[in-house]
C-alpha positions in Angstrom: 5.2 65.4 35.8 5.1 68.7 33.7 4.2 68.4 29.7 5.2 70.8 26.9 4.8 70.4 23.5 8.1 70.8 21.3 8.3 72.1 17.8 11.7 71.6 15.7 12.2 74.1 13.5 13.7 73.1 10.0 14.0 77.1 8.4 15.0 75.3 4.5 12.8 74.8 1.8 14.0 74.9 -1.9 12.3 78.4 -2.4 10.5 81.2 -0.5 7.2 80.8 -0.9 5.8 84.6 -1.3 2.8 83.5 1.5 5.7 82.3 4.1 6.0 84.4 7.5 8.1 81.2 8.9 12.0 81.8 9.1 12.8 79.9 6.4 15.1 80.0 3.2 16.9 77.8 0.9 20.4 76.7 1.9 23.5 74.9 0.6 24.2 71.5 1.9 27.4 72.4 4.1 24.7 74.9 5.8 22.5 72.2 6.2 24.4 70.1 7.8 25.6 72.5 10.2 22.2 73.3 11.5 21.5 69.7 11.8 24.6 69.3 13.8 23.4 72.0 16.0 20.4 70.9 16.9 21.1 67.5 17.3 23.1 68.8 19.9 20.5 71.5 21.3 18.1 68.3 21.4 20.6 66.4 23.5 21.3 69.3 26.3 17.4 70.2 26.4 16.7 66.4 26.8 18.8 66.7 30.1 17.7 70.0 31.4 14.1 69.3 31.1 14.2 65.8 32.3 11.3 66.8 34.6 8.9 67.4 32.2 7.5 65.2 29.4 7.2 65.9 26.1 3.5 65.2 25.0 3.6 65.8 21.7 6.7 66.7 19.4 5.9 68.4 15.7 8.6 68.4 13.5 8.1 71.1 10.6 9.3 74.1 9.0 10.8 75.6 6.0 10.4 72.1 4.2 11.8 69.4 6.7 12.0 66.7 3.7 14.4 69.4 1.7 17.3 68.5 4.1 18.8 65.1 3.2 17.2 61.9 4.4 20.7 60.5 6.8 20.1 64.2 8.9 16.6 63.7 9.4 17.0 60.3 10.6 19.4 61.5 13.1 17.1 63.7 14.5 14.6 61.4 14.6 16.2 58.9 16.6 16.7 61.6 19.5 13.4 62.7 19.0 12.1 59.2 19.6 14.3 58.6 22.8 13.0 62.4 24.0 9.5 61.6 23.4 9.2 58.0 24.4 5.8 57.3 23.5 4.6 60.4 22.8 2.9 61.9 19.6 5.5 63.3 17.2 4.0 64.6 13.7 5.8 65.1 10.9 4.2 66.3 8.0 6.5 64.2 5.0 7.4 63.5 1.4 9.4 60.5 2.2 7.5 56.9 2.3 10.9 55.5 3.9 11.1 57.9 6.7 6.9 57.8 7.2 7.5 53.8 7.5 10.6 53.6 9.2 9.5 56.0 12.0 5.4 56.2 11.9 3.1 54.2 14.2 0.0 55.9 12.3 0.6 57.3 8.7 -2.3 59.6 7.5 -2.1 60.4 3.6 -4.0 63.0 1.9 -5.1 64.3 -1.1 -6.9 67.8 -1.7 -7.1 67.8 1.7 -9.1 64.4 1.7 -7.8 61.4 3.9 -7.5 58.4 0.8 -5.8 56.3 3.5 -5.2 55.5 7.1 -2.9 52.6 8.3 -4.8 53.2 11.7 -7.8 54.8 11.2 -9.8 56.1 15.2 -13.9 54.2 15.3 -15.8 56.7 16.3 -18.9 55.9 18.4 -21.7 57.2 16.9 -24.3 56.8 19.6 -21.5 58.3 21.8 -20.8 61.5 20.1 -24.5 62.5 19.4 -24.7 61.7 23.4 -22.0 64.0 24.7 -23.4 67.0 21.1 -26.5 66.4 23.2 -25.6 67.5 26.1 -23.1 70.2 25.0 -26.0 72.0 23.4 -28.6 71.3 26.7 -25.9 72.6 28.7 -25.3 75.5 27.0 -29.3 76.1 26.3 -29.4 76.4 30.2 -26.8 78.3 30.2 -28.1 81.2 28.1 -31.4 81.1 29.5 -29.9 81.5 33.0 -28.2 84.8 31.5 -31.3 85.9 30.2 -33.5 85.8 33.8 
């Protein structure tokens, strides 16, 4: 089976941040919901015509998906959930409810630190200096054999 990777596009955010090259502006509700409606439905006929491939990881961003009101997102997420199976779908989010009604793994952050992972990946140490050992002999050899 073929993968992609899908990215939904929420293009509202309460201002426009000066930074922003994203298509994104802020919107009334009625326009809002709208959009929502749209690609609820845009979900729904893609989920059909690309039945042959599978969606291997979803990211649902924007704008500032959390600015559109919580009933809409939810909506989405439950066709997101029936496109995806058990695939990855990230979701960067304000909202506890959503992260806990929807989240297998929830990540939080601070500063750009992690201060708490319901589901945090064990690395193995002996492992991982293993395959950094032989990523640097292997590419050692390979610039001597350049070299001769």
């Amino acid at each position: 089976m073929k993968k992609l990777g899908l990215y939904i596009h929420i293009p509202f955010c309460v201002k426009k941040c000066h930074y922003c090259d994203f298509l994104s502006a802020p919107a009334t509700s009625k326009v809002q919901k709208s959009y929502m409606e749209v690609l609820r439905k845009e979900i729904k006929e893609k989920a059909t015509e690309y039945s042959q491939w599978e969606a291997d990881t979803v990211f649902f961003g924007g704008g500032t998906p959390t600015s559109v009101p919580f009933e809409e997102i939810v909506q989405v997420m439950e066709l997101l959930k029936q496109v995806a199976k058990d695939r990855l779908v990230v979701m960067v989010t304000h909202n506890p409810d959503l992260a806990k009604e929807y989240a297998t793994r929830i990540v939080k952050l601070r500063d750009g630190k992690i201060i708490d992972d319901t589901n945090p990946y064990e690395v193995d140490e002996k492992k991982l200096m293993y395959l950094i050992m032989l990523l640097l002999c292997t590419k050692s050899l390979y610039c001597r054999k350049r070299r001769w």
